[in-house]
C-alpha positions as CSV (number, residue, x, y, z in Angstrom):
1,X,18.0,398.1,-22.4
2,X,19.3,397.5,-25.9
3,X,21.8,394.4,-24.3
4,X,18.5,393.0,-22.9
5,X,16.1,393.2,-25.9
6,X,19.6,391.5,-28.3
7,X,19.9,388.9,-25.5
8,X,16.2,388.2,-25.7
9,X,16.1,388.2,-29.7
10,X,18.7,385.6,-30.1
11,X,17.5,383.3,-27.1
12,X,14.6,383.6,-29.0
13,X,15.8,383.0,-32.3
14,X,18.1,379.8,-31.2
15,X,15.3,378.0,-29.3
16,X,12.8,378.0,-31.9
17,X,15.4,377.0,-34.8
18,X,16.6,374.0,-31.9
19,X,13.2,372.4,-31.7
20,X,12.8,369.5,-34.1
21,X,10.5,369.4,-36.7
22,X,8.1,366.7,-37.1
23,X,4.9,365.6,-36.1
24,X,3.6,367.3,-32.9
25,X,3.6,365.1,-30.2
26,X,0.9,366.7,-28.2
27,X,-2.2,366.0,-30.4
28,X,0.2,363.2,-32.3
29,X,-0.5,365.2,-35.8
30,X,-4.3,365.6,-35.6
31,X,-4.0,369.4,-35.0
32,X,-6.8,368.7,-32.6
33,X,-6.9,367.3,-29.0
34,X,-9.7,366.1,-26.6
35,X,-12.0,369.2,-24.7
36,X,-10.4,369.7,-21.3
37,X,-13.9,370.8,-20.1
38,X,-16.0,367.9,-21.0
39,X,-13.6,365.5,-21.2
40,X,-14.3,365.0,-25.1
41,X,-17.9,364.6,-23.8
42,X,-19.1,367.2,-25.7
43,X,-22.1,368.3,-23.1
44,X,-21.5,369.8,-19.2
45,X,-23.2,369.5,-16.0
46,X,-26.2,366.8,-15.1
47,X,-29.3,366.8,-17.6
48,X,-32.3,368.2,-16.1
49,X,-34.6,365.1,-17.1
50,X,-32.7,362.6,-15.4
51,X,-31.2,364.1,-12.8
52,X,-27.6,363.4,-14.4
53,X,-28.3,359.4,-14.2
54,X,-28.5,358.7,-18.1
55,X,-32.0,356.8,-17.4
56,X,-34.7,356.9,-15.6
57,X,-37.8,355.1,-14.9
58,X,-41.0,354.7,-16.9
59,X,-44.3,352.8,-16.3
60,X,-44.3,350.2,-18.6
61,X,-46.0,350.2,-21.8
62,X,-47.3,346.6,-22.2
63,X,-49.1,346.7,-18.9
64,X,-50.0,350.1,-18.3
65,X,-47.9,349.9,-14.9
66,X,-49.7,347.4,-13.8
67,X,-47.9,344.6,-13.9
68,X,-49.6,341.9,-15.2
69,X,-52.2,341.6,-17.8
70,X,-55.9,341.5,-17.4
71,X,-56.0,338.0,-16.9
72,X,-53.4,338.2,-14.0
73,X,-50.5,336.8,-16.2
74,X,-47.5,338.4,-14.7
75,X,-45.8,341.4,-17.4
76,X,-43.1,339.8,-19.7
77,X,-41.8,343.0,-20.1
78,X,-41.3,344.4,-16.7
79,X,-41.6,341.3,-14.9
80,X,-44.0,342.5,-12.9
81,X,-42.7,345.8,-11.4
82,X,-45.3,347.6,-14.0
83,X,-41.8,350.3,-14.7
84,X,-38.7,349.8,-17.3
85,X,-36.0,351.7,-17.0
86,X,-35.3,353.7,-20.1
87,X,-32.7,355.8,-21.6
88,X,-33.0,359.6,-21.2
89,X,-34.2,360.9,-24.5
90,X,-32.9,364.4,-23.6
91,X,-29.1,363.5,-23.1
92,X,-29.0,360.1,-25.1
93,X,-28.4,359.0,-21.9
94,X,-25.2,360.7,-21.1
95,X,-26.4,361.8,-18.0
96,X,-24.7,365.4,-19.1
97,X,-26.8,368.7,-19.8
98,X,-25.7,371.4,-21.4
99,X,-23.5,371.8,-24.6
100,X,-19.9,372.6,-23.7
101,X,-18.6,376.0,-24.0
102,X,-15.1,375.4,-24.5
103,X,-15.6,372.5,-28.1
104,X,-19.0,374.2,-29.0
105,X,-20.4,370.3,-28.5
106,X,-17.9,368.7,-30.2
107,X,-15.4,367.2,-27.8
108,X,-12.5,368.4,-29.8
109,X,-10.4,371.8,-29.4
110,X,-7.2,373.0,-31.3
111,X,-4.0,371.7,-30.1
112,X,-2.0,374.5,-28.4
113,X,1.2,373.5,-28.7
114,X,1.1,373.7,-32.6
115,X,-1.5,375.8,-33.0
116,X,-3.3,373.4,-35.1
117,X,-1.0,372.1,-37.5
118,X,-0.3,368.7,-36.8
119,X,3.6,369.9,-36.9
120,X,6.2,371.6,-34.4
121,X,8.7,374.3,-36.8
């Protein structure tokens, strides 16, 4: 048992002292790398208002979803359709829901391979 736990301490020992110091090449010296879970996204899953879409469709403003005016001049806003689509308010138009778990909303998480520090020992 004692053999084992020498062999393991030096095998330990010599592959940390071989690996080169520098710059980690994982998160390229940022300490910080995209979120694996939202893809750097920083929200999850479809938004609730718009279905996941990023927009969705409003009556227009200018004509009251009509169409055209009062005096049958056809809407230029909508051109006549009388809706607009619009960006979702709720997810900036995203199309994603809820914050992520994983970055907290941020899209970033801590490198693993160098625990942070922008540099392999």
């Amino acid at each position: 048992m004692k053999t084992l736990t020498l062999v393991l301490v030096l095998f330990f020992f010599f592959t940390e002292s071989s690996l080169p110091i520098g710059e980690c090449y994982s998160c390229r010296g940022t300490g910080v790398k995209e979120c694996y879970s939202c893809s750097g996204q920083g929200k999850v899953g479809d938004c609730l208002s718009c279905d996941g879409v990023g927009s969705k469709f409003k009556n227009c403003t200018y004509c009251n979803g009509k169409g055209s005016s009062f005096s049958g001049v056809r809407c230029y806003s909508c051109k006549g359709k009388g809706v607009v689509l619009e960006k979702c308010f709720s997810c900036n138009g995203t199309g994603k829901g809820m914050k992520c778990f994983n970055c907290r909303g941020t899209g970033l998480v801590k490198c693993n391979f160098c625990n942070g520090k922008g540099y392999i020992r």
